[in-house]
C-alpha positions as CSV (number, residue, x, y, z in Angstrom):
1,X,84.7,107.1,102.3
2,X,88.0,106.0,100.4
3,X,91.5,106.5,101.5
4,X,94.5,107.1,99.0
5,X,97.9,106.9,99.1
6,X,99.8,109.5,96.9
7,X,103.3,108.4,95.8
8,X,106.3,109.0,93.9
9,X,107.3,105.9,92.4
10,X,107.5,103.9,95.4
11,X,107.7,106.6,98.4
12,X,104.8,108.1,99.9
13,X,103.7,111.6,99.8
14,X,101.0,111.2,101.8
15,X,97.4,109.7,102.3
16,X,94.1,111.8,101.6
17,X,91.0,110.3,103.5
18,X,87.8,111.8,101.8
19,X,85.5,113.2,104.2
20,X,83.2,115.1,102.0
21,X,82.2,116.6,98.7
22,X,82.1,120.0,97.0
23,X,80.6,119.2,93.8
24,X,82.5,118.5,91.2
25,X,85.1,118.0,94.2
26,X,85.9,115.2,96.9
27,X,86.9,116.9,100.2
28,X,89.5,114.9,101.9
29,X,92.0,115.7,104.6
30,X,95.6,114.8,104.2
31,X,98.4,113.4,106.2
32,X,101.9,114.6,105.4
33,X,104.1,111.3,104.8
34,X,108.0,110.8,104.3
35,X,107.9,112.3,100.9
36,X,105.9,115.4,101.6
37,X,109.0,117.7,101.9
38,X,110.0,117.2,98.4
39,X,107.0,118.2,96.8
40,X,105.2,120.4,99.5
41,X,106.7,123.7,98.2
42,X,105.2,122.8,94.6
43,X,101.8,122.0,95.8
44,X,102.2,125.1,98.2
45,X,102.6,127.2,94.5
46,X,99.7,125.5,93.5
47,X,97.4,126.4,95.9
48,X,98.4,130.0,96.1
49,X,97.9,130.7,92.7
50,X,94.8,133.2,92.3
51,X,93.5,135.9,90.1
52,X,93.6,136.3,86.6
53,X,95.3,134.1,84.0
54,X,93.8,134.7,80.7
55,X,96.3,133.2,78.8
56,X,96.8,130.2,80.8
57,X,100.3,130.8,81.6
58,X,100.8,131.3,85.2
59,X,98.8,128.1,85.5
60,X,101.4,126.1,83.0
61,X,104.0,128.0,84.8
62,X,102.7,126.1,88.3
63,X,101.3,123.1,87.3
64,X,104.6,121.7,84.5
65,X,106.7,121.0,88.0
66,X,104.2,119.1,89.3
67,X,102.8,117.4,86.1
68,X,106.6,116.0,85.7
69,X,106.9,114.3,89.1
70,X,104.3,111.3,87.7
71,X,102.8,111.3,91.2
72,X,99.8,108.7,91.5
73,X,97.1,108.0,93.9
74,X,96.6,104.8,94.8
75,X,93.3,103.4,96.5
76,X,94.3,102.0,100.2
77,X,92.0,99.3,99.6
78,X,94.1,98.3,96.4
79,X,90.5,97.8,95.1
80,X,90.8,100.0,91.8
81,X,93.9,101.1,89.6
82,X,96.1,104.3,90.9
83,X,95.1,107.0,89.5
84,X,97.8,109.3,87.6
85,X,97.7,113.1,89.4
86,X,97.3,115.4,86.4
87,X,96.3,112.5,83.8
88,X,93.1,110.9,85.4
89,X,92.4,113.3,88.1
90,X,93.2,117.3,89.2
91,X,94.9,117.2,92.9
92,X,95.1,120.3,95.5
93,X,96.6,120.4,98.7
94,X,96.5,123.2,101.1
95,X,97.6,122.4,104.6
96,X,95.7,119.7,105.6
97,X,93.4,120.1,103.0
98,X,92.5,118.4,99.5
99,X,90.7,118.4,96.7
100,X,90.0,115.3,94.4
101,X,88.3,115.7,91.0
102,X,88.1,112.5,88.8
């Protein structure tokens, strides 16, 4: 199962371990790191966002803040390129919880 790191520029966020899959999702559990307390309350948003939104714009409303922090995920292994969160892939985190699509 693959490991990722998921940074800001150079400080880490945290690390997602993948320990499953939800089709057309990779389950992984993650680990708070240094970083986490700037960006938790955004992801926090993210995950509590529910119900309707036919035009879109709760969603936008949400997802902007997080889209402009250019956060990546890169592969422990260093084995492929990081991925851009938002670009190349679609990131939740809830708790200890993620959820990978890419």
């Amino acid at each position: 199962m693959a490991q990722w790191w998921l940074l800001r520029e150079e400080v880490l966020i945290g690390e997602l371990s993948e320990h499953g899959c939800d089709q057309p999702f990779f389950l992984a559990r993650f680990t708070p790191g240094p970083g986490w307390e700037s960006v938790g309350a955004l992801f926090e948003a993210w995950a509590a966002l529910e119900g309707p939104d036919p035009d879109g714009s709760r969603t936008v409303a949400v997802l902007r803040p997080l889209q402009d922090l250019e956060l990546r995920l890169a592969p422990v292994d260093g084995r492929q390129p990081p991925l851009r969160v938002f670009r190349n892939c679609l990131l939740s985190i809830d708790g200890s919880e993620a959820r990978l699509r890419y």
